[in-house]
N, C-alpha and C positions, 0 to 999 in steps of 0.2 A: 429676709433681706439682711445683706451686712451690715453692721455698723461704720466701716471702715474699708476702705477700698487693699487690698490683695498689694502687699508693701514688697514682698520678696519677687515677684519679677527682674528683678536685674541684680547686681549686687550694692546691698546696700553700703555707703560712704558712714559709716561709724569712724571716730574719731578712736586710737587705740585706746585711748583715758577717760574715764567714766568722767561725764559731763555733773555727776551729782556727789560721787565720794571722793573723785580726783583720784582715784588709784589707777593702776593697769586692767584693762576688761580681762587681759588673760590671766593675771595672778590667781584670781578668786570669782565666783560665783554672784552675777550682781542678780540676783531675782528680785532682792527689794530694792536695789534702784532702780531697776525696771518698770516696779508697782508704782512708785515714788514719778519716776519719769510720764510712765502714760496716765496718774491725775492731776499733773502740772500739763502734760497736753490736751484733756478730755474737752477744755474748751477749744480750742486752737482745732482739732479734728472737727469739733461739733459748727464751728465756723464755713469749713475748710466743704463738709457734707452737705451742709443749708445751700452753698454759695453751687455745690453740683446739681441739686434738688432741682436749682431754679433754672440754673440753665438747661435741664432737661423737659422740664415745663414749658420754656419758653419756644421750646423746640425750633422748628426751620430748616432749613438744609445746611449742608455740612459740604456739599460741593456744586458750584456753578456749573453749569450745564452749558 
């Protein structure tokens, strides 16, 4: 099972400027702000996947008849 729901489906809205070293994303190679980025998110996803858990739990329908 994923951890995390399939992100690249459409294109993603990245901002050109690294939201953690403030440089250019295209100057340089950001793999440890990346690291850095997704365990400042690990809650924020872990929220994000409880809150899909449940509504698939809770199930029902999805369209009126």
């Amino acid at each position: 099972m994923r951890e995390r729901p399939a992100m690249a489906s459409h294109r993603l809205d990245l901002p050109s400027i690294c939201d953690i070293c403030g440089k250019a994303r295209s100057t340089r190679k950001h793999a440890a702000c990346s690291r850095t980025r997704q365990q400042l998110k690990r809650e924020e996803w872990a929220s994000y996947m409880d809150n899909i858990a449940a509504k698939k739990a809770q199930g029902g329908s999805r369209h009126a008849n």
